[in-house]
ROFI-411715 format. One line per 3 residues: for each residue x negated, y, z negated of N, C-alpha, C. Coordinates in Angstrom, 3 decimals, m for minus. Layout:
X,Y,Z,X,Y,Z,X,Y,Z  ...
# end
This chain:
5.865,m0.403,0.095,6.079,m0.844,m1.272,5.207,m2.051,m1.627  4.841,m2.784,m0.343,4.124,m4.185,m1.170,2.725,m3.798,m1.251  2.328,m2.637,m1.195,0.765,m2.219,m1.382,0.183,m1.812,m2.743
1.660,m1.343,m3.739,1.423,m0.482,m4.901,1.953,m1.423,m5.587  1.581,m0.933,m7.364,2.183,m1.658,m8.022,3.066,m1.013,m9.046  4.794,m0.904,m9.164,5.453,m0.053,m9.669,6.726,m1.165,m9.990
7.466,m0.269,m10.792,8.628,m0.744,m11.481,9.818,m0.345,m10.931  11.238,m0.874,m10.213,11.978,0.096,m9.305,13.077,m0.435,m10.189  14.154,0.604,m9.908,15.351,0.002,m10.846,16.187,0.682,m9.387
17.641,m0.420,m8.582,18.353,m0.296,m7.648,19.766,m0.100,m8.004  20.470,0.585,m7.126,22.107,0.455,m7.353,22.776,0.234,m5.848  22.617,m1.131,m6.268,22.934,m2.055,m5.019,24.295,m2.610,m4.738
24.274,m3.391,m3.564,25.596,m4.663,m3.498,25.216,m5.897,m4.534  26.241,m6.710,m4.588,25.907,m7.658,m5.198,25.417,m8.585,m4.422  25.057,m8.279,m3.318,24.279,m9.846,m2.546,23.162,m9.142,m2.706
22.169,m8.390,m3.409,21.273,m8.043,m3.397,20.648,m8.232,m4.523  21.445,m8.894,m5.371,20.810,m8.904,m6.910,20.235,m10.125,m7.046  19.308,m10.227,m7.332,18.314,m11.706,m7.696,19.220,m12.546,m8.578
19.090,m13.741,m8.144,20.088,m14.753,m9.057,19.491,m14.717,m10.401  18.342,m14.653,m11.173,18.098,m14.202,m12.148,18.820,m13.496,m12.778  18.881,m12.265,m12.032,19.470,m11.241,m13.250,20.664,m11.073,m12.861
21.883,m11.733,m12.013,23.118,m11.985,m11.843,23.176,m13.088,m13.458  22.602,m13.799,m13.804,23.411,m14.292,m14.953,22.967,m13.861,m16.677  21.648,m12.670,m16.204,21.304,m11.885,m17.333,22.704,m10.949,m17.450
23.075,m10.543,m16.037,24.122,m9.607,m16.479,25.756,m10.387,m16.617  25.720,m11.872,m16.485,26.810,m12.586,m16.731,26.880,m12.692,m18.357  25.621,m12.845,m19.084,24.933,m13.409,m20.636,25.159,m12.264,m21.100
25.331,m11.116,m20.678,25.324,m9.642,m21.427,26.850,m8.817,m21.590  27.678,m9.872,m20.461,28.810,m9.172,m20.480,29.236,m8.020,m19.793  28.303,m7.604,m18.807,28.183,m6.384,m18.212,29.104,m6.675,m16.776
29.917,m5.229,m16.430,30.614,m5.487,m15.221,30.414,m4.334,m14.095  29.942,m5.419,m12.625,29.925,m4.331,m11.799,30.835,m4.328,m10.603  31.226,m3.399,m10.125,32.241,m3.352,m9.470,31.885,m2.138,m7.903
31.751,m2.919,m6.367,31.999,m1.724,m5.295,30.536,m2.028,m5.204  30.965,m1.236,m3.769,29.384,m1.162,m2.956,28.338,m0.158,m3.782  26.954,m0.901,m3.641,26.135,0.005,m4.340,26.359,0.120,m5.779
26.815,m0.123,m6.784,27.430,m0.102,m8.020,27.002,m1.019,m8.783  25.895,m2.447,m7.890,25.495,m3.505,m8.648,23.823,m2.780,m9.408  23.318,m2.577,m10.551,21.819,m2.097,m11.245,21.338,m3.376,m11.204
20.247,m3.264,m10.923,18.700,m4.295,m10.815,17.657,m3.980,m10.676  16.341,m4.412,m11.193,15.232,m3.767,m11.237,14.307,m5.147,m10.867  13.143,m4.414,m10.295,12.344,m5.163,m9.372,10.995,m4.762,m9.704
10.174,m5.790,m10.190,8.480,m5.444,m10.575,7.917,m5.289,m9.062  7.184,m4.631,m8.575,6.121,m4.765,m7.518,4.992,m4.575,m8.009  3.880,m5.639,m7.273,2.667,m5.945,m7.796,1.912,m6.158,m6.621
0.813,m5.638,m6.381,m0.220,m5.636,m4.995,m0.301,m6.955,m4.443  m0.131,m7.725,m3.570,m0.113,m8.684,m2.649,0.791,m10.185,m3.702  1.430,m9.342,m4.304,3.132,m10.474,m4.356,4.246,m10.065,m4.192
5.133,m10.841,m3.572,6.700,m10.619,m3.576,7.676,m10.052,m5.035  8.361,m9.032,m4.507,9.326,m8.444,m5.459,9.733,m9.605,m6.703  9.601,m8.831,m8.039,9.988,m9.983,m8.983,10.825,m9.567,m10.104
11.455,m10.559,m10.649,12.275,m10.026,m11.436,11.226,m9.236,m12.904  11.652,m8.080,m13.986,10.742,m7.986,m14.865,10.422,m8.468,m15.795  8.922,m8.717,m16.260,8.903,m9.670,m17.567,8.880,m8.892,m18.679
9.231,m8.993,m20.459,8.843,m8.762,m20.956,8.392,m7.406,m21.319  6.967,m7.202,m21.020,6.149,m5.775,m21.124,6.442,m4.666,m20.193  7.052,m5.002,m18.937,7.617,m4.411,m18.005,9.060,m4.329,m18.218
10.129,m4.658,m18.778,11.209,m4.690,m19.384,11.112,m3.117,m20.801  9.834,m3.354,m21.271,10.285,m2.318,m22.706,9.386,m1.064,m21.959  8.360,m1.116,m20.670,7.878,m0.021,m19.916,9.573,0.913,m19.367
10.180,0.095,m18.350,11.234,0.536,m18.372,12.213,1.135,m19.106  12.390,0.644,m20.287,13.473,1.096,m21.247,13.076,2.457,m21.926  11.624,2.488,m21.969,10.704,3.603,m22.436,11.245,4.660,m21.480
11.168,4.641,m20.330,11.171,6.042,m19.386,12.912,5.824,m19.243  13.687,5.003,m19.632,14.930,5.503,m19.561,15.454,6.272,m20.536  14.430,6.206,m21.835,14.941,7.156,m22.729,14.698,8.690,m22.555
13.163,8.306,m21.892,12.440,10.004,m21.290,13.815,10.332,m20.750  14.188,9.562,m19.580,15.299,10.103,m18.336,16.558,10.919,m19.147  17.218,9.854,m19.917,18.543,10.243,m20.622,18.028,12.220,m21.147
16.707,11.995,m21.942,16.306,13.642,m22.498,16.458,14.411,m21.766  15.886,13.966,m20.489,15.339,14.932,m19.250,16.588,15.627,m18.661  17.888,14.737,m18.336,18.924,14.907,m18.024,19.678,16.137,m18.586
19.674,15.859,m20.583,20.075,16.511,m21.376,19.823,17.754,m21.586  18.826,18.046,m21.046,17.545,18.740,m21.162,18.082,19.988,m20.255  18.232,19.527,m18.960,18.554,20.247,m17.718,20.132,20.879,m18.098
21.371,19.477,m18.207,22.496,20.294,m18.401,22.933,21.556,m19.526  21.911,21.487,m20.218,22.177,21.933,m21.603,21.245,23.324,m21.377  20.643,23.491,m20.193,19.994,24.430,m19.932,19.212,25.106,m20.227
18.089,24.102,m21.235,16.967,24.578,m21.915,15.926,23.979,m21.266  16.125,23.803,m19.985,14.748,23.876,m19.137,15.243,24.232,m17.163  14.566,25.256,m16.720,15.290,25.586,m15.160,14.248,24.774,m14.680
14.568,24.451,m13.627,14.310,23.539,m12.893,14.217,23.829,m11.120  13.152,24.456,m10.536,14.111,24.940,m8.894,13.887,23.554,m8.008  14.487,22.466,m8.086,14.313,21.523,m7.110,14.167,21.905,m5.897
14.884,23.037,m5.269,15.404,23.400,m4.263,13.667,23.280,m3.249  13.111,24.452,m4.076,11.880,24.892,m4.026,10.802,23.867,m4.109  10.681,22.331,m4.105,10.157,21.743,m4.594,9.140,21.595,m6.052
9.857,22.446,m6.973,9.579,21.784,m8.532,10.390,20.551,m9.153  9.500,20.055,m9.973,9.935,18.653,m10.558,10.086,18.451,m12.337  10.693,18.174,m12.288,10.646,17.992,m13.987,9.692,17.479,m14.823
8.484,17.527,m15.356,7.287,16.584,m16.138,7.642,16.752,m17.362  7.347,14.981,m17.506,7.477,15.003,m19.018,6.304,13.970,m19.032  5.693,14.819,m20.218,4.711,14.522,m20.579,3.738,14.073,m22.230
3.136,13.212,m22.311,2.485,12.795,m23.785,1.848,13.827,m24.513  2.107,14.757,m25.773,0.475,15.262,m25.697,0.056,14.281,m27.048  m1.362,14.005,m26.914,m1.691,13.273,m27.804,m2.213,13.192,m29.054
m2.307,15.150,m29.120,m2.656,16.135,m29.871,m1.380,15.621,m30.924  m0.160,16.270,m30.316,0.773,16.782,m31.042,1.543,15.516,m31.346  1.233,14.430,m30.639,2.215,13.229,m30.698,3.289,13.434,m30.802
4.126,14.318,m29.383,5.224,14.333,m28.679,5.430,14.542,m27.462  6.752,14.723,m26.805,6.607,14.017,m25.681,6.928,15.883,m25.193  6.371,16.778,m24.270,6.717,18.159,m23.774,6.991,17.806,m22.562
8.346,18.481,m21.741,8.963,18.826,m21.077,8.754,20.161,m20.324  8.412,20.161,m18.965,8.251,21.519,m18.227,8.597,21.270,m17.313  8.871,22.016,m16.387,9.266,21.926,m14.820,8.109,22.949,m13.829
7.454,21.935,m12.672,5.730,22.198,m12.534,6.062,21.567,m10.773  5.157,21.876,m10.279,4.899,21.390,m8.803,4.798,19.992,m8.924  4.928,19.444,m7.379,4.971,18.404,m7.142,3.557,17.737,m7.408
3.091,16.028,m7.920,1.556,16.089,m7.720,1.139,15.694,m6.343  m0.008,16.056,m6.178,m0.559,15.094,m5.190,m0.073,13.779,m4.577  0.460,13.535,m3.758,0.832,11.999,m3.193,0.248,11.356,m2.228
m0.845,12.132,m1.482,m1.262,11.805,m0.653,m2.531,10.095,m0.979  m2.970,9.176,m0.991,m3.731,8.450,m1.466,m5.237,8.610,m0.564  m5.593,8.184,m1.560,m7.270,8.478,m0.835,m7.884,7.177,m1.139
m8.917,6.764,0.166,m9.402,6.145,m0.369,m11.374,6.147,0.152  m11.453,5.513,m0.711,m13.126,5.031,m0.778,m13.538,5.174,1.195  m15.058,5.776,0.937,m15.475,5.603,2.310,m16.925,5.073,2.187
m17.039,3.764,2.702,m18.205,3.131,2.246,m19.380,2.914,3.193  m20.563,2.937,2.506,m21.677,3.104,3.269,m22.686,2.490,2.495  m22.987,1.411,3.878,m23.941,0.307,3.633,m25.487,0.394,3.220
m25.484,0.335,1.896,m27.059,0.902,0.785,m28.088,0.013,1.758  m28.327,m1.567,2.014,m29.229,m1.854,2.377,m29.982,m1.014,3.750  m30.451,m0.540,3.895,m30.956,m0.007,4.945,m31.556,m0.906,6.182
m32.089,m1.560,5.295,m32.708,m2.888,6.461,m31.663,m3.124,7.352  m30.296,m4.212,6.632,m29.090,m4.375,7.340,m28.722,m3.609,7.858  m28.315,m2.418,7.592,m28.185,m1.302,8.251,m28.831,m1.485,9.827
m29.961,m1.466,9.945,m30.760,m1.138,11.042,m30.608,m2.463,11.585  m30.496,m3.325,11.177,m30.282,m4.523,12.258,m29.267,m4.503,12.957  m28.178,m4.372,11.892,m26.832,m4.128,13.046,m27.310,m3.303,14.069
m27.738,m2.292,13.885,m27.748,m0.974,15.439,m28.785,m2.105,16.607  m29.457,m2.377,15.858,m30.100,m3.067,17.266,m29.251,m4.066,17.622  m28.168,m4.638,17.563,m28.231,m6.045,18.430,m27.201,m5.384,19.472
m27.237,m6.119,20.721,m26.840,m5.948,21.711,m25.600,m5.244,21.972  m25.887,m4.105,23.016,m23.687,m4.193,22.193,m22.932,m4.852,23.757  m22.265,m5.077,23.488,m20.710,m5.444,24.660,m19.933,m5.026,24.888
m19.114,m5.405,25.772,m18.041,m4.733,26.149,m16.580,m4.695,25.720  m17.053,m5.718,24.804,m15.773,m6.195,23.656,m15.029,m5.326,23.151  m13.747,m5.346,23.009,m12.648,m4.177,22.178,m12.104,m5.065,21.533
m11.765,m4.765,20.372,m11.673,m5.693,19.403,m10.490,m4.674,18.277  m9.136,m5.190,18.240,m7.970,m4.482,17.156,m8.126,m5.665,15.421  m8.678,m5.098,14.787,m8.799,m5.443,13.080,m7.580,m4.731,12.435
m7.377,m5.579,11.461,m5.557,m5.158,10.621,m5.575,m5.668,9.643  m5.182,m5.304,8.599,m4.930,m5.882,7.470,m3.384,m6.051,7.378  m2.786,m7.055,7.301,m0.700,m7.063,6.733,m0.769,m8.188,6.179
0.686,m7.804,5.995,1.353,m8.574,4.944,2.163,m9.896,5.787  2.545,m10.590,5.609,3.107,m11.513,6.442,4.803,m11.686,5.753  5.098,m10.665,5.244,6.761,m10.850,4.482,7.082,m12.079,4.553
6.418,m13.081,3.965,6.992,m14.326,3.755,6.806,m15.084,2.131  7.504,m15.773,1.486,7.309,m15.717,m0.099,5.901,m17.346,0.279  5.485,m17.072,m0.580,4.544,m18.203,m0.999,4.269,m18.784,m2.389
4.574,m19.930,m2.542,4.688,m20.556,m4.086,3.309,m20.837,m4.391  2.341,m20.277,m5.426,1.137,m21.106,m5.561,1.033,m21.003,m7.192  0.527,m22.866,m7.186,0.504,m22.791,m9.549,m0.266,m22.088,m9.996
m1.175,m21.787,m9.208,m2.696,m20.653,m9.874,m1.541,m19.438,m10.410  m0.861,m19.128,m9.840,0.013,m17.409,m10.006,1.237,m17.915,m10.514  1.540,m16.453,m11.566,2.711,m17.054,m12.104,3.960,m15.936,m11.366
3.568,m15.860,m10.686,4.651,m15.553,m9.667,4.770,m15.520,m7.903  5.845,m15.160,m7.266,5.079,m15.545,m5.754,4.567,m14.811,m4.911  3.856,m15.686,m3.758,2.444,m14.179,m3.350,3.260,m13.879,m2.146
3.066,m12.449,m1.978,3.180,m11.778,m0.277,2.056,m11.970,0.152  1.354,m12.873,1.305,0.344,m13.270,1.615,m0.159,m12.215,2.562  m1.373,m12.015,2.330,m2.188,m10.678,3.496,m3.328,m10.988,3.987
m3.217,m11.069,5.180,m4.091,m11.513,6.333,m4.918,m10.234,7.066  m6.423,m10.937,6.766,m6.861,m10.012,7.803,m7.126,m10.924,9.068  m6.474,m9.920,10.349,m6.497,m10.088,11.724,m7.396,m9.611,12.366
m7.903,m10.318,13.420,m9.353,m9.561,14.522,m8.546,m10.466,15.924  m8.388,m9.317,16.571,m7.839,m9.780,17.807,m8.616,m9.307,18.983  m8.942,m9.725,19.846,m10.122,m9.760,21.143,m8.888,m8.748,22.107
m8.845,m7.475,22.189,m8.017,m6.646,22.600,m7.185,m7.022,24.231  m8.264,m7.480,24.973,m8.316,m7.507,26.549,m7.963,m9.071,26.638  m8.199,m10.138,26.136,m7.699,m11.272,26.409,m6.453,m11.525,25.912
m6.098,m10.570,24.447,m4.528,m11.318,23.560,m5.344,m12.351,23.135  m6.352,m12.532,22.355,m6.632,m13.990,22.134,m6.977,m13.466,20.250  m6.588,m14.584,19.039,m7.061,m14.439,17.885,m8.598,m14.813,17.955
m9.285,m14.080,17.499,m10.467,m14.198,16.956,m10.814,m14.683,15.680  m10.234,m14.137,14.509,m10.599,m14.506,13.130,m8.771,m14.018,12.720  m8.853,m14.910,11.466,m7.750,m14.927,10.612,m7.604,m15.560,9.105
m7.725,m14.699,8.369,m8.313,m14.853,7.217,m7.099,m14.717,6.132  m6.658,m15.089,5.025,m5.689,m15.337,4.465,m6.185,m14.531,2.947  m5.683,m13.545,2.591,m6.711,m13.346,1.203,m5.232,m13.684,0.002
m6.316,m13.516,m1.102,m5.619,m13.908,m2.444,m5.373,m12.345,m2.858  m4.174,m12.139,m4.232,m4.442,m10.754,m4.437,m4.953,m10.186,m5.097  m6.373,m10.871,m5.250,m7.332,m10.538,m6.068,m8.328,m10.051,m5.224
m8.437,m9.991,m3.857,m9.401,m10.041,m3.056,m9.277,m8.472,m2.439  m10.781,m7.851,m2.697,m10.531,m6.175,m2.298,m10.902,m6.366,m0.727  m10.249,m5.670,m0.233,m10.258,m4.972,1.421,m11.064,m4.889,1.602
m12.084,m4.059,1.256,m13.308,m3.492,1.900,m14.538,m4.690,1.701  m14.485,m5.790,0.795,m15.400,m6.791,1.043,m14.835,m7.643,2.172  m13.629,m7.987,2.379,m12.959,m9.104,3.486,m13.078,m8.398,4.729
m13.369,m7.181,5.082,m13.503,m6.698,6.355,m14.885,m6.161,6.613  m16.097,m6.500,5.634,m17.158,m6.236,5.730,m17.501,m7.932,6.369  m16.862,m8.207,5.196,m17.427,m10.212,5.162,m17.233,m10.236,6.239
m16.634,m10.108,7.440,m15.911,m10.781,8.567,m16.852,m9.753,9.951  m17.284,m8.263,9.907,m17.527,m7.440,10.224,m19.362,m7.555,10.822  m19.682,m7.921,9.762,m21.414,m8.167,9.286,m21.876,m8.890,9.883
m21.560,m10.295,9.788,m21.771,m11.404,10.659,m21.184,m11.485,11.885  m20.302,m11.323,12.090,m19.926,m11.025,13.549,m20.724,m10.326,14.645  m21.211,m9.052,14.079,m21.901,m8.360,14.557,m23.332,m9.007,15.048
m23.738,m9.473,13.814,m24.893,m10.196,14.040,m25.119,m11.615,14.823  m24.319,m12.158,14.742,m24.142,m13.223,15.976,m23.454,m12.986,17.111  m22.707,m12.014,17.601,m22.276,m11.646,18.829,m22.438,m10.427,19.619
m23.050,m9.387,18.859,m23.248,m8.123,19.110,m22.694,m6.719,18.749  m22.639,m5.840,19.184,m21.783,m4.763,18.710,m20.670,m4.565,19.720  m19.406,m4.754,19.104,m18.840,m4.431,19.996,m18.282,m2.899,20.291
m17.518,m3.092,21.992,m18.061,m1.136,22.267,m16.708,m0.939,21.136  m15.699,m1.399,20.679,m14.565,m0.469,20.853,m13.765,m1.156,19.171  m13.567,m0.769,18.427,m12.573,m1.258,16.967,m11.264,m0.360,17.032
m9.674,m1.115,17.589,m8.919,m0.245,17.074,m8.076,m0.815,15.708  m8.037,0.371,15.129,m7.170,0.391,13.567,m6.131,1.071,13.083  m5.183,0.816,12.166,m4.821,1.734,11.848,m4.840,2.018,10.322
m5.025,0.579,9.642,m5.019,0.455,8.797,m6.122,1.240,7.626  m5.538,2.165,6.326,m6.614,2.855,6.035,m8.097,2.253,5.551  m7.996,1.069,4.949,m8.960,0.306,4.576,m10.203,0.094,5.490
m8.957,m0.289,6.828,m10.315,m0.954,7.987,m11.346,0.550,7.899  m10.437,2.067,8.167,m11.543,3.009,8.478,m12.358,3.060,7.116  m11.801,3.293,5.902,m12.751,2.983,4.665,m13.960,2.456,5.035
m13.865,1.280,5.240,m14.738,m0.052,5.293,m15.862,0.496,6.904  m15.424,0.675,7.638,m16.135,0.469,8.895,m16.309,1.948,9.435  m16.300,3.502,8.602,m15.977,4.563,9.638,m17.940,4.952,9.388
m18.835,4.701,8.643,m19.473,4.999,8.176,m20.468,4.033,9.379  m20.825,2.925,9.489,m21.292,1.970,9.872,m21.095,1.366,11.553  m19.793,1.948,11.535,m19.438,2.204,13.112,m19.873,3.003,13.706
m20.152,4.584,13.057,m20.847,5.934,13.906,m22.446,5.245,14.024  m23.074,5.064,12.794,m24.512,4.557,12.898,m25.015,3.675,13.687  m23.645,2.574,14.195,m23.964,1.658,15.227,m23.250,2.344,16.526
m22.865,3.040,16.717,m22.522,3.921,17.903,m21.111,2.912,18.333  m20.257,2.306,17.316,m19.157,1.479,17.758,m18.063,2.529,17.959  m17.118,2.936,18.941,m16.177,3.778,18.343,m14.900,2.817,17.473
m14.457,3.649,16.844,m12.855,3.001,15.963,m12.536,4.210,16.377  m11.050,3.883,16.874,m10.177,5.028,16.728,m9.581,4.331,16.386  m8.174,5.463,15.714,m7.114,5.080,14.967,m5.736,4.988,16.198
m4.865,3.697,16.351,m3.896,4.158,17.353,m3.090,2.789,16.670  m1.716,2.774,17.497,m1.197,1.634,16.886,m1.552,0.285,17.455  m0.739,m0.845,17.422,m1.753,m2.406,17.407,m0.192,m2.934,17.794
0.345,m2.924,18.811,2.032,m3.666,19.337,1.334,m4.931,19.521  0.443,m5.269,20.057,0.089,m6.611,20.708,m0.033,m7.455,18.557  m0.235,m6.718,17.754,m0.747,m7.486,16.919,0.688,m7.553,15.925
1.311,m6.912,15.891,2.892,m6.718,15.390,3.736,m8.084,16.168  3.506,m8.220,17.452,3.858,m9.350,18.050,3.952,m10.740,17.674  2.943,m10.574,17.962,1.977,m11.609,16.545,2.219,m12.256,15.477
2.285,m11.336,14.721,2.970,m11.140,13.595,4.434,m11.969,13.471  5.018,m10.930,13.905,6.457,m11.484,14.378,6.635,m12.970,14.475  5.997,m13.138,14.999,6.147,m14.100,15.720,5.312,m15.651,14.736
4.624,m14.680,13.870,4.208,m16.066,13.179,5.381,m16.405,11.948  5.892,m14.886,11.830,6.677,m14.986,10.252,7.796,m15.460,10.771  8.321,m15.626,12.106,9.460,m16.213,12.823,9.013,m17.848,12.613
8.334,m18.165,12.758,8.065,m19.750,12.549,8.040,m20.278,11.305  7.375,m19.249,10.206,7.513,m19.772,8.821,8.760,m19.764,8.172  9.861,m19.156,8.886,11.005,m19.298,8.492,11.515,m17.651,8.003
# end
């Protein structure tokens, strides 16, 4: 969830409801009662912590609850079949032709995400990397999140901070550790860090990842430099991890 950016609405406990909107729903008069029975909704936004909604995200919501209420109506009233069973889904949809909203029941879409696979235009650079020395170095690169809230005045709300990690596989030792903003794309922070490295220390034999970005960024540039990346998991770097977000509290 902290990768995308979406609107969630919950039916929770009440120790789960943001003190925010515990006294929106004190100011409104609204009563909830029993486990799971408490409603709250939660903005997610690419490299910040869950937030309450503002505004434009407040009347986004209210918009698709009216779709929902139709959609509902729609189904019991039995002027649209529906085989969930089968995996069909209900779409409702804009046309912009007709300026209304049509209702069908259609396959699931695509969910799978894709991303970018990049390949380094300079050619020159290119060819320098392959020549420099390679080593015997194995080296685990990661991109995470550090689940910890961070207050900063630049943002008007708070950041889930995401670190890219380079860990020296065979010693357990940090190599690089880089803190990005969430403005900062993946595939430049693991080039930035990638490029120069290379060039002042060599190629190393071995990159493990799992993360989809790192292969984005490096699957192209790794074959040409004869580096392997495979994809496997990273416990030593989860450790880590752990273990740092255990100290920040």
């Amino acid at each position: 969830m902290m990768d995308q950016s979406c609107i969630t609405w919950y039916s929770g406990d009440r120790d789960e409801v943001p003190e925010a909107q515990k006294k929106v729903i004190k100011e409104l008069g609204l009563k909830f009662r029993g486990k799971g029975q408490w409603q709250y909704f939660l903005s997610f936004e690419k490299g910040y912590t869950p937030f309450t909604l503002d505004a434009r995200e407040t009347g986004i919501l209210t918009e698709a609850f009216k779709g929902l209420f139709m959609a509902v109506r729609a189904i019991k009233e039995k002027r649209i079949s529906v085989d969930f069973e089968h995996g069909e889904i209900l779409w409702r949809l804009y046309n912009t032709e007709t300026k209304e909203w049509n209702m069908f029941a259609g396959p699931l879409p695509p969910c799978e995400r894709e991303y970018p696979e990049i390949e380094l235009e300079d050619q020159e650079l290119r060819q320098k990397l392959k020549e420099q020395r390679q080593t015997n170095q194995d080296l685990a690169i990661e991109l995470a999140y550090l689940q910890t809230e961070v207050r900063d005045q630049e943002y008007d709300r708070p950041l889930c901070p995401r670190v890219l990690i380079v860990m020296d596989w065979k010693r357990d030792m940090i190599l690089n550790m880089d803190l990005m903003r969430p403005e900062d794309y993946e595939i430049d922070v693991i080039l930035n860090f990638f490029i120069p490295y290379v060039l002042s220390n060599g190629r190393m034999k071995k990159i493990r990842a799992r993360n989809p970005w790192v292969f984005a960024a490096l699957i192209d540039i790794c074959e040409y430099c004869g580096i392997e990346l495979v994809k496997t998991s990273l416990g030593k770097v989860d450790n880590m991890l752990k273990g740092m977000t255990d100290r920040m509290g």
